[in-house]
N, C-alpha and C positions, 0 to 999 in steps of 0.2 A: 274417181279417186284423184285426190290434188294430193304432190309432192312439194314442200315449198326447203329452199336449202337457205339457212340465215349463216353469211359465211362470217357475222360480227367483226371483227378485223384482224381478219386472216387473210392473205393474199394480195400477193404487189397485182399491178394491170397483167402482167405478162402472165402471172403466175395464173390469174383469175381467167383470159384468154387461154394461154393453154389447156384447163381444163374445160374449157367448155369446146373447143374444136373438140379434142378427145372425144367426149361426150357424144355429141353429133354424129364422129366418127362411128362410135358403137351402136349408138341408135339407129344407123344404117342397116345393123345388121341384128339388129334384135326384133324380137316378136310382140315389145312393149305395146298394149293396146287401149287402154282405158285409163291412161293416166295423164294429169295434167303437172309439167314438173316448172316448179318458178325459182329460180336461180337468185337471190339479194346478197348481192356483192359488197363492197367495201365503196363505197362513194365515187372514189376517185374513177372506178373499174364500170363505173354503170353504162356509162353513154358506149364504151367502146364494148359490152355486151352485150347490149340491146341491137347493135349494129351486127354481129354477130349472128344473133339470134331470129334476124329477120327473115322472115320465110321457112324457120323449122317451125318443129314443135316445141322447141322452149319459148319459155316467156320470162322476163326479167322484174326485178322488184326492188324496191329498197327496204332500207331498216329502220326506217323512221323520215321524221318530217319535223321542220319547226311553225309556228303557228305564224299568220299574217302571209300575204300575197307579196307584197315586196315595202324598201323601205328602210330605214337604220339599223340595222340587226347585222351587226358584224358575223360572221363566221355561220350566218341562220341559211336554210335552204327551204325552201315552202315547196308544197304539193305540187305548186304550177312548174318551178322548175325543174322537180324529180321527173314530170311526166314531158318535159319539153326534150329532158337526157336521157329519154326514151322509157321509164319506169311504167308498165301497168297496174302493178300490185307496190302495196309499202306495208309493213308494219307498226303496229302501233302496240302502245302497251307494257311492250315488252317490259318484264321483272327488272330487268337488267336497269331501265330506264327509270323504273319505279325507284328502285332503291339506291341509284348512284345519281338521278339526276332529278331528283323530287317530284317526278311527274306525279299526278293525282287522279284518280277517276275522273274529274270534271277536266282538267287537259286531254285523257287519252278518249272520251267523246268529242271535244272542239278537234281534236286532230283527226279520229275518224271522219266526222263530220267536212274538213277541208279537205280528206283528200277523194271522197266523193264528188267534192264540188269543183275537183279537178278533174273528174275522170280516172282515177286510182281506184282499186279496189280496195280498202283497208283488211289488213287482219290483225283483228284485234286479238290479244295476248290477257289470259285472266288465269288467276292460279292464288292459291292459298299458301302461308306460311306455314312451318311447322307447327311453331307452336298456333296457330289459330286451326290447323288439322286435330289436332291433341286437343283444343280446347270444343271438341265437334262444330266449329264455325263453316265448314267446308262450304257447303250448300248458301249458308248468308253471304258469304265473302263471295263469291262466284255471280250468286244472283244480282249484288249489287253492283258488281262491276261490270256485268253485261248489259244491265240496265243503264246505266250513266250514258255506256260507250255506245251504245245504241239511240239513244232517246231522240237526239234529231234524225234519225235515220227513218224513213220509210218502210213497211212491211218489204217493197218491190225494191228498194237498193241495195246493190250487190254487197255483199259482204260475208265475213271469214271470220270465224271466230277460235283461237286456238289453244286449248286448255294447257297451258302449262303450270303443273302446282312448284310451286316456288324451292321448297325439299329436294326435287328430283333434279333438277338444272345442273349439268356438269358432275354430277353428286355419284351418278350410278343406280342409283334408289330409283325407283319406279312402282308406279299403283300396279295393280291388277289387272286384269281386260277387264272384269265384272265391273270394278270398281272407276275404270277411265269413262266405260261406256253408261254408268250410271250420273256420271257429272255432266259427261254430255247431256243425257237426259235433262237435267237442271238448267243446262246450258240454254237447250233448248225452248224449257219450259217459261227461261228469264227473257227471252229473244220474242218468243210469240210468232215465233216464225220458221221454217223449214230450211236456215242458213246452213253452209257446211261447216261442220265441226271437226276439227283436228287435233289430233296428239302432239304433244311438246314434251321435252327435259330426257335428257339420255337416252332417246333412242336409239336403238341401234342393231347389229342381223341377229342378235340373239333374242330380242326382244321384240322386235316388230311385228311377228306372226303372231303376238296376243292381242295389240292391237289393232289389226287385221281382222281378228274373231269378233270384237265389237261392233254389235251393227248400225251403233249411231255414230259413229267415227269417220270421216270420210276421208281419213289422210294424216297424214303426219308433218311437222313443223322442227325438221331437223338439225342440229348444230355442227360439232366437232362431227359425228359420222357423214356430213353432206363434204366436207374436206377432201374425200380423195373419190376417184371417178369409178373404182369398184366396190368399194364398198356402196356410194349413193346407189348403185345403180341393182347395185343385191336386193337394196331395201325396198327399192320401186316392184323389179321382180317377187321378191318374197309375200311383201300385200298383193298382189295380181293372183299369185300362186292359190291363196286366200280366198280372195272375195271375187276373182277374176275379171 
């Protein structure tokens, strides 16, 4: 089971340090057993959580990457120096990136693709609009975005792939368990390979034990519910409760 918390930009350092001591603290004392939880901070909060984080069981990530290794790119941060400020995993993809900063299938592949070649895990973010859901596009839109973001990737390198359909985001709306765990399916089918697939867009303790029933799902891709240190950690519980 992989946990991944995208805290988008929420949280000063202190605020982002406090919760994760927290965390740790309860993790002490909890029976969590088969989960991997990846914490992506706010940029500024990385380096001083990954330091943190050294020697638990969290693992740290970021939210994105800009493309090229170094060079004239004012305000740009490439894969080498996420994983220099301690980052394992990053994101890529994300909706959010698609539609406020024109990324494109063919960038959210070059970006997978760099932050393999940094040593990052990428997970990549794919997800359908509404209206291309209403127009039954689901399955094409999915397929060829997991294709693009994949193509220089190898059967054998690591990678995440995280279905979030673009409707559901902050929305409250949510598919089905039948229906999250049948795009995994596609997900899977576009990938050619046995990558982990996760759930994205409004998660949260009301909902999470349907994604839990899914058995091609192997985790969730959290937002606004990865915010506070009980609720994250309901949800971690609630899937175990699950799938154990």
């Amino acid at each position: 089971m992989l946990m991944v918390a995208n805290w988008k930009m929420f949280k000063t350092v202190q605020e982002s340090q406090a919760f994760v001591r927290e965390l740790i603290r309860r993790r002490e004392e909890s029976t969590l057993s088969n989960t991997t939880e990846v914490i992506c901070p706010t940029l500024p909060a990385l380096f001083e959580l990954s330091q943190l984080c050294a020697g638990t069981t969290l693992h740290v990530g970021a939210q994105n990457l800009d493309l090229g290794d170094e060079g004239a790119n004012t305000g740009a941060v490439s894969a080498y120096l996420l994983r220099e400020a301690g980052a394992e995993y990053v994101i890529v993809g994300h909706s959010e990136r698609r539609r406020l900063y024109g990324e494109d299938d063919t960038q959210v592949g070059e970006k997978a693709a760099q932050a393999v070649a940094a040593h990052l895990v990428p997970i990549v973010c794919v997800g359908e609009t509404q209206s291309q859901r209403e127009e039954g596009k689901t399955d094409e839109v999915i397929s060829r975005q997991v294709q693009a973001a994949l193509k220089a990737l190898t059967a054998s390198t690591p990678a995440i792939v995280a279905y979030e359909p673009v409707w559901a985001i902050g929305s409250g709306l949510v598919p089905d368990g039948a229906e999250a765990n049948r795009v995994a399916g596609v997900i899977r089918d576009a990938a050619s390979s046995g990558l982990p697939v996760l759930y994205g867009g409004s998660v949260n303790r009301k909902n999470i034990q349907e994604f839990a029933k899914a058995p091609l799902l192997d985790g969730a891709l959290v937002g606004g519910a990865a915010l506070d240190v009980a609720h994250w950690m309901d949800l971690t519980r609630l899937w175990e409760e699950v799938r154990g």
